[in-house]
N, C-alpha and C positions, 0 to 999 in steps of 0.2 A: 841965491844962497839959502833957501828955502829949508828949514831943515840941520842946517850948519850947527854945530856944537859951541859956542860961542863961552863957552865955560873957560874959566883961567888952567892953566896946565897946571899937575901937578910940582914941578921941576923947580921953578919961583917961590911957591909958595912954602916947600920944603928947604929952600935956602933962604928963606927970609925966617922962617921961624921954626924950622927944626931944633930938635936937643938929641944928642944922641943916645942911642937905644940898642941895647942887648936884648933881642930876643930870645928866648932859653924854651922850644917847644917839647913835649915830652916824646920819651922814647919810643918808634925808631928814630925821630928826625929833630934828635937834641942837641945836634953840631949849633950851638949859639952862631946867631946872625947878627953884625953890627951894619947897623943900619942910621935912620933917625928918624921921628916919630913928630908928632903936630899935636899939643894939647889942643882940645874946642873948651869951650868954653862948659862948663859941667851939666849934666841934665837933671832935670829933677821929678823926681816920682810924686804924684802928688794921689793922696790917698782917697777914695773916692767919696765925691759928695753925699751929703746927707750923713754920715755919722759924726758924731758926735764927737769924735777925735779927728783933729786935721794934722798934718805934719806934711813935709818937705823934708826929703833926703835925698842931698847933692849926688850926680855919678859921676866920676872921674871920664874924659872921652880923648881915647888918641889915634890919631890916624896912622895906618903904614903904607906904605906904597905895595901895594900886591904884584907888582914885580920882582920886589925883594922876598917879600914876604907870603907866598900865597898861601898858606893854612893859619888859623893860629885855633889849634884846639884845646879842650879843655886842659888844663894845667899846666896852660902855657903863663911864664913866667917875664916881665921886661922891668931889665933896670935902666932905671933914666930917672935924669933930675926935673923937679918941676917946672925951673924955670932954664934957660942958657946959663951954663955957670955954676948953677947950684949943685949941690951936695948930690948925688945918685941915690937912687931907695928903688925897693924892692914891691912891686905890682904884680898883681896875678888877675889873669883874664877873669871876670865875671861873668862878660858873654860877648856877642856882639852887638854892634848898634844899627849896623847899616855897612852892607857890601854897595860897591862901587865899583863901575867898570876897573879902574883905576887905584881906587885907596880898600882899604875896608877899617872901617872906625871899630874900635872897641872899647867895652867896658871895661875898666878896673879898678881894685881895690889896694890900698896898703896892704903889702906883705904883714907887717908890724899888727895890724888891726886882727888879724887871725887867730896872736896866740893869745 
């Protein structure tokens, strides 16, 4: 088995802790996709050593299944609540975080936080 991909499937893990997700990509290919998505746990930018100022700010991170979803370019838009259950709000791509054979994680922001 040399070699074997012994990584959990994405299938389980999307059914254990998906929320569902509107993606809304920009035009031509703005047909909303209902999908659902995987918060991680947030990233944090940490400002570089040695100045004088340090700070820590959180980056929202959620997964899609790149089967559903295989673009998501700039002002691409998803609504989805934060947690199962909760209320729906409105995110807009920041950027990416990491493609994946499989998922591709991205970054984003409150809609809200914009204006």
């Amino acid at each position: 088995m040399a070699g074997a991909d012994l990584r959990v499937g994405v299938d389980p893990i999307f059914r254990a802790f998906g929320v569902p997700v509107t993606v809304t990509r920009p035009a031509p290919e703005d047909t909303p996709i209902e999908t659902e998505g995987v918060w991680h746990a947030p990233m944090t930018d940490q400002v570089p050593a040695g100045l004088a100022l340090t700070r820590a700010s959180p980056q929202r991170v959620m997964a899609l299944r790149r089967d559903v979803v295989p673009t998501v370019p700039r002002g691409t838009v998803l609504a989805a609540p934060e947690t199962i259950g909760g209320p729906v709000a409105l995110w807009r791509l920041d950027g990416v975080a990491q493609w994946e054979a499989d998922l591709v994680r991205v970054l984003v922001v409150p809609l809200a936080d914009e204006s």
